[in-house]
Rosetta silent file (secondary structure, phi, psi, omega in degrees, C-alpha in Angstrom):
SEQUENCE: XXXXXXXXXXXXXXXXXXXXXXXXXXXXXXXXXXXXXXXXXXXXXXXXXXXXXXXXXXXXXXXXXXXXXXXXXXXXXXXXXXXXXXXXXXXXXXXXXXXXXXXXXXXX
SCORE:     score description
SCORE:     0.000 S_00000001
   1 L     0.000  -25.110  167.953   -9.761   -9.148  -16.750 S_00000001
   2 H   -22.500  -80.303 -178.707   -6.564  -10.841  -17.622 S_00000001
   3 H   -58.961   15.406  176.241   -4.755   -7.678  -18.693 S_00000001
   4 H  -109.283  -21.989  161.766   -5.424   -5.657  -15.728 S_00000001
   5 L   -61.762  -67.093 -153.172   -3.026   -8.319  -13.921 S_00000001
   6 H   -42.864  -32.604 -172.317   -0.613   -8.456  -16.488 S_00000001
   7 H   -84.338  -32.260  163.115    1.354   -4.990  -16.238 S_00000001
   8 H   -61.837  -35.510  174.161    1.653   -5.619  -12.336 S_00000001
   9 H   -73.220  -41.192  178.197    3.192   -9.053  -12.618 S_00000001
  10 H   -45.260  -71.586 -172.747    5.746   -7.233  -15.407 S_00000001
  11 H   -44.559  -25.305 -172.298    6.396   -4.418  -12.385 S_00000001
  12 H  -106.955   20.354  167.883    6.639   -6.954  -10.116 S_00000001
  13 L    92.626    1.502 -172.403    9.581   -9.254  -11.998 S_00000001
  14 L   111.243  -28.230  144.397    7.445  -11.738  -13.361 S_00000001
  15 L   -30.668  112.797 -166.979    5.721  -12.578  -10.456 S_00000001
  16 L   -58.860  149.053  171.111    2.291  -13.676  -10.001 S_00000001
  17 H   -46.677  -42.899 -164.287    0.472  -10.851   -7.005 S_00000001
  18 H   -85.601   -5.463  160.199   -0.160  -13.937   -4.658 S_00000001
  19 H   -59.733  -63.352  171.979    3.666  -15.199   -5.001 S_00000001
  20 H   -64.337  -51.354  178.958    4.782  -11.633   -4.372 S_00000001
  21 H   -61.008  -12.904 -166.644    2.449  -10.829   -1.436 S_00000001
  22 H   -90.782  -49.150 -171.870    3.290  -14.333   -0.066 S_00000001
  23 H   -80.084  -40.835  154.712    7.143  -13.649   -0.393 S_00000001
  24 H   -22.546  -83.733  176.015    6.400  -10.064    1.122 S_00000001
  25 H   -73.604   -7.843  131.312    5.146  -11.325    4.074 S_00000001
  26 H   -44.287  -71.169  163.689    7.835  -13.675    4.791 S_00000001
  27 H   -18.022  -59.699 -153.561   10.455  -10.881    4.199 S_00000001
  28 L  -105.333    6.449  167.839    8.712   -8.723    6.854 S_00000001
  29 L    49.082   70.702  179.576    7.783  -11.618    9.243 S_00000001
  30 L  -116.369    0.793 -166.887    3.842  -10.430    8.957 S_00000001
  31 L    80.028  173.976 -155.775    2.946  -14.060    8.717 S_00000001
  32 L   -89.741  162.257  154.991    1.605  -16.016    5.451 S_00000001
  33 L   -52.843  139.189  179.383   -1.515  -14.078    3.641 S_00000001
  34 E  -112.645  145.844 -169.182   -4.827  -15.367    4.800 S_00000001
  35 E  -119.896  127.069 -168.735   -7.025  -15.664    1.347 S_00000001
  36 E  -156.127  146.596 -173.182  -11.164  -16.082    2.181 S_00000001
  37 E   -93.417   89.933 -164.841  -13.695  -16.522   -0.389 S_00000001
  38 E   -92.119  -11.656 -162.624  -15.884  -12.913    0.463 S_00000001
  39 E  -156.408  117.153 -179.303  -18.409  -13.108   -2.380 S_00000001
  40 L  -139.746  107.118 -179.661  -19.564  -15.923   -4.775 S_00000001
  41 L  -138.331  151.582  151.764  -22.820  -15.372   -7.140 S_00000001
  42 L   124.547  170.963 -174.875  -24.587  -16.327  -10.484 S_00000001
  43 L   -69.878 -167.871 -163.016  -25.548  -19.479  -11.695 S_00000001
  44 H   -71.684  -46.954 -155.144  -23.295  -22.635  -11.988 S_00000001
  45 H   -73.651   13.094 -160.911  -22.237  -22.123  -15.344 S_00000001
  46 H  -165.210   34.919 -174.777  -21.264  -18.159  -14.861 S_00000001
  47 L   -67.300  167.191 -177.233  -20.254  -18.052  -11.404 S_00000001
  48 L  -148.153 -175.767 -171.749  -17.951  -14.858  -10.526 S_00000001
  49 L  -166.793  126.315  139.880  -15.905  -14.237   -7.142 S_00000001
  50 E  -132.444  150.579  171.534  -14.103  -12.260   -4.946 S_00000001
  51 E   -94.181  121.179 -171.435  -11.454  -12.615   -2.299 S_00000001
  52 E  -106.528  151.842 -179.257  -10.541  -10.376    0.158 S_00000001
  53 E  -136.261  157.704 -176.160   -6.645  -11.323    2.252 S_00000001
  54 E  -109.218  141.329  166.091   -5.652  -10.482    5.334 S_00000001
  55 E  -156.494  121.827  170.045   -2.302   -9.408    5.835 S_00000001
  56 L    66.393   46.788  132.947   -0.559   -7.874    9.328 S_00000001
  57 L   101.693  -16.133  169.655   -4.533   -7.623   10.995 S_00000001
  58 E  -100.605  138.126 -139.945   -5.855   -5.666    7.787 S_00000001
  59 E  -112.637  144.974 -127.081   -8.159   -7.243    5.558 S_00000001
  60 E  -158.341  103.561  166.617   -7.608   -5.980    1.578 S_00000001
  61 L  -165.657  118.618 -149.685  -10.486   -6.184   -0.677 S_00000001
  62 L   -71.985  148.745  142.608  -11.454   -5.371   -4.793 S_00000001
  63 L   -59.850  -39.603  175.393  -14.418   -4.693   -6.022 S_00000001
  64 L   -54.395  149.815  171.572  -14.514   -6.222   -9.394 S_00000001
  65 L  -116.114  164.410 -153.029  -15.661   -9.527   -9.320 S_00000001
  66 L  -111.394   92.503 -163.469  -13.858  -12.226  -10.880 S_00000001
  67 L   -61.903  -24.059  125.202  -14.853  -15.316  -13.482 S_00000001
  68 L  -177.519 -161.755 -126.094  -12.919  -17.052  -11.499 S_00000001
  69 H   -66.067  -42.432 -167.050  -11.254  -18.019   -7.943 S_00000001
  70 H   -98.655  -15.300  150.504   -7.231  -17.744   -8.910 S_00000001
  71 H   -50.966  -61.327 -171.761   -8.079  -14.272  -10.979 S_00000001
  72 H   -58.035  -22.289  178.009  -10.224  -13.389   -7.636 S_00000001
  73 H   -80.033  -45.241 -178.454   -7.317  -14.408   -5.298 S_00000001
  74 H   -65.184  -28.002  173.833   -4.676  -12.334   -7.671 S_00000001
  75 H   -67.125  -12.187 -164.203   -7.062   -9.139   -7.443 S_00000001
  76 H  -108.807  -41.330  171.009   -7.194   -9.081   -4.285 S_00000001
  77 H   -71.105  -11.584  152.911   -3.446   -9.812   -3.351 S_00000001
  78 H   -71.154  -22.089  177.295   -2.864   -6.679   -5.823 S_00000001
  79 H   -61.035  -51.495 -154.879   -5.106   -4.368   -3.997 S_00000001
  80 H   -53.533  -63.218 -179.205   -3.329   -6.014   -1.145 S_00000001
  81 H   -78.864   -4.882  161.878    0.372   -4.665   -2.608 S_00000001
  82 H   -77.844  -50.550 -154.309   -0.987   -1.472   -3.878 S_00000001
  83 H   -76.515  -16.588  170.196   -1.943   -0.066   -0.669 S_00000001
  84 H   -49.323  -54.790 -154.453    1.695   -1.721    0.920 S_00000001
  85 L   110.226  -11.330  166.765    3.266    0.343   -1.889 S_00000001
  86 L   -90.081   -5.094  172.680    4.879   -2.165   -3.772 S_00000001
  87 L  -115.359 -175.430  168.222    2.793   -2.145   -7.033 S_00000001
  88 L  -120.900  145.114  168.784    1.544    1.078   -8.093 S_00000001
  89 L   -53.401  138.267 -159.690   -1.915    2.213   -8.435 S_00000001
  90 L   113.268  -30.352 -172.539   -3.579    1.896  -11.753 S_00000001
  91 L   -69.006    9.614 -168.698   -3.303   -1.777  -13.020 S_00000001
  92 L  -123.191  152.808  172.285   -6.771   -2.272  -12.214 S_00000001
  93 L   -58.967   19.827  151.773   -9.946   -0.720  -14.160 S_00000001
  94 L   161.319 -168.340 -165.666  -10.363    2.067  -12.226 S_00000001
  95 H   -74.516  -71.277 -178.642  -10.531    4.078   -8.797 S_00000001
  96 H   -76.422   51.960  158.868  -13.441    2.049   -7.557 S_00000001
  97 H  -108.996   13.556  162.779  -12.032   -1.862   -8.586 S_00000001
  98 L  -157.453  155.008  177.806  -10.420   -1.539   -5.188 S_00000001
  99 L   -99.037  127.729  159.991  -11.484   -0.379   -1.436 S_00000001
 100 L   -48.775 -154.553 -169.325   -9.357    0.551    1.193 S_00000001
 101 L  -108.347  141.070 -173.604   -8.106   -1.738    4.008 S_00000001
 102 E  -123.721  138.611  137.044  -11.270   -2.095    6.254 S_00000001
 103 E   -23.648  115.458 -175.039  -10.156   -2.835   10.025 S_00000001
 104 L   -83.877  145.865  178.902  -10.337   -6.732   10.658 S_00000001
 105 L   -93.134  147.123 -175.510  -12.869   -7.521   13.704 S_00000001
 106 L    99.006 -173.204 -144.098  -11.270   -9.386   16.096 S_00000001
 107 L  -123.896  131.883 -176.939   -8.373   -9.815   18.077 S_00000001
 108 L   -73.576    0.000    0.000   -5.001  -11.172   15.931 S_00000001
């Protein structure tokens, strides 16, 4: 799952996703990324994850699950910068590893 990261931090200068979306969202005075734990299963010793972020009232979140928690935070801050437009679509295994931005409930 490594290598599905790796060609996005190269596009993105060397930058980890959750550095760049964090740095993003400074830039553009959207407020910091909010990072939530959306999915956590399997037994202790083989747990997987994913993380969906919020960013500017729209919540950003992959499908793939994750072995673990700072992979599941970078997938999800990549989805998060594909659909922005600053990474390009493709670093990830396929059409369905990521969902559009689903409409956050509540009021920001």
């Amino acid at each position: 799952m490594k290598r599905q990261i790796a060609p996005a931090v190269q596009q993105l200068g060397g930058k980890h996703p959750v550095s760049a979306l964090t740095e993003y969202c400074i830039k553009h005075r959207l407020g910091p990324p909010e990072f939530t734990l959306a999915s956590e299963s399997g037994p202790d010793h083989k747990k997987t994850f994913i993380f969906k972020v919020k960013v500017n009232g729209q919540e950003y979140q992959p499908v793939e699950r994750s072995v673990n928690k700072k992979h599941a935070k970078a997938q999800a801050a990549l989805i998060c910068l594909q659909h922005l437009g600053i990474v390009a679509k493709g670093f990830t295994s396929g059409e369905s590893t990521y969902l559009h931005s689903v409409e956050s409930s509540g009021s920001q």
